[in-house]
One Martini backbone bead per residue (centre of mass of N, CA, C, O) as a GRO file, in nm:
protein
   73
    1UNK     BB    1  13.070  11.902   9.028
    2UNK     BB    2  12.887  11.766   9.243
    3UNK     BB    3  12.532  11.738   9.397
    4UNK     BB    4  12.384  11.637   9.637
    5UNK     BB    5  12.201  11.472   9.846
    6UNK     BB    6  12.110  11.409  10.153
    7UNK     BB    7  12.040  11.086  10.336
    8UNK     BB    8  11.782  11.203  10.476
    9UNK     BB    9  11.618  11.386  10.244
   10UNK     BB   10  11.605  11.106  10.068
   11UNK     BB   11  11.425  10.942  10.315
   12UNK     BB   12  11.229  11.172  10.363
   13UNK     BB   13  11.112  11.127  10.095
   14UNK     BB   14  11.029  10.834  10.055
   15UNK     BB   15  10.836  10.861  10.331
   16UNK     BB   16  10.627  11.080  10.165
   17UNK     BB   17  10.563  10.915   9.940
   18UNK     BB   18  10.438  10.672  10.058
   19UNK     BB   19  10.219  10.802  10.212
   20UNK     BB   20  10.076  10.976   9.966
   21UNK     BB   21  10.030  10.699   9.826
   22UNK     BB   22   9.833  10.570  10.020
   23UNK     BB   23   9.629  10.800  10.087
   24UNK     BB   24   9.515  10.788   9.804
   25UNK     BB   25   9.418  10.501   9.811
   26UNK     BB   26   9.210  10.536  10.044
   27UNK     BB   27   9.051  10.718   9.885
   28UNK     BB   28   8.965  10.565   9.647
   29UNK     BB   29   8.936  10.260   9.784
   30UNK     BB   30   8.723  10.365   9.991
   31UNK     BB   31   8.441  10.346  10.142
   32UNK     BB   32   8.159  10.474  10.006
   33UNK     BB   33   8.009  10.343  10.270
   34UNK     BB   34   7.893  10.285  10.519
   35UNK     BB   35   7.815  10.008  10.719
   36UNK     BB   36   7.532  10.071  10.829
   37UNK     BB   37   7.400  10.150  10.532
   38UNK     BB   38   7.443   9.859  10.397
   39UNK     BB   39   7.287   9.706  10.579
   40UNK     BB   40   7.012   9.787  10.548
   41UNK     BB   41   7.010   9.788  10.268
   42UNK     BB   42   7.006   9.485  10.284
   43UNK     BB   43   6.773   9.413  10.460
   44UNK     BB   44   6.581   9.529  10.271
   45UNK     BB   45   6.617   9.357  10.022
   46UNK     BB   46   6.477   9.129  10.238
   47UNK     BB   47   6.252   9.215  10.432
   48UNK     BB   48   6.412   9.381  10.665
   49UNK     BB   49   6.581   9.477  10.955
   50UNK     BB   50   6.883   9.678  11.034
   51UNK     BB   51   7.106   9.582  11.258
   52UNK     BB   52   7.434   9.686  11.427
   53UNK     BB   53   7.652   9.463  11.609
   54UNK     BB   54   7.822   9.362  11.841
   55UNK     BB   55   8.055   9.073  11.924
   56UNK     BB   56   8.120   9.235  12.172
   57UNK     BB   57   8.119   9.335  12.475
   58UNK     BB   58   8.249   9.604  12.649
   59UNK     BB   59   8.340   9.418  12.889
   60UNK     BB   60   8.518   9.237  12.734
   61UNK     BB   61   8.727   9.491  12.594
   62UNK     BB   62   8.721   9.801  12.679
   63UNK     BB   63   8.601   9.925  12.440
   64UNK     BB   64   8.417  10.131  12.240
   65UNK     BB   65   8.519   9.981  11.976
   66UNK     BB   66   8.411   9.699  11.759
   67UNK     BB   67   8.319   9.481  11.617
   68UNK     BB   68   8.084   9.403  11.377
   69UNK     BB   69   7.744   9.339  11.284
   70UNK     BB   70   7.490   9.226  11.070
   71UNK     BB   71   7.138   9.205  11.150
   72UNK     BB   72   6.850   9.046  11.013
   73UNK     BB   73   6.500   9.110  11.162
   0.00000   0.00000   0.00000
């Protein structure tokens, strides 16, 4: 007599396989540094001083964070 495991289970496992496996690559290959300090860190390597500008004002997305650039003053 076979024992199967049901189609349920089945998806369940590998919806959490998929999961498991994204968030271990997220970790793995995941910026080592912040946006803000490797800004700096360029700026500084040209003699400069580095801060971090948003591309919209907050006015224009109506969000609290969006795009950013980095600017050597």
């Amino acid at each position: 007599m076979k024992h199967r495991l049901p189609r349920g289970l089945i998806v369940a496992l590998g919806f959490l396989a998929i999961v498991g496996v994204s968030i271990l690559i997220a970790v793995v290959f995941g910026p080592s540094q912040p946006f803000a300090e490797r800004c700096s860190k360029y700026c500084q390597s040209i003699g400069k001083q580095g801060e971090v500008v948003a591309v919209y004002p907050r006015t224009m997305t109506g969000a609290r964070d969006g795009p950013v650039n980095c600017e050597c003053r």
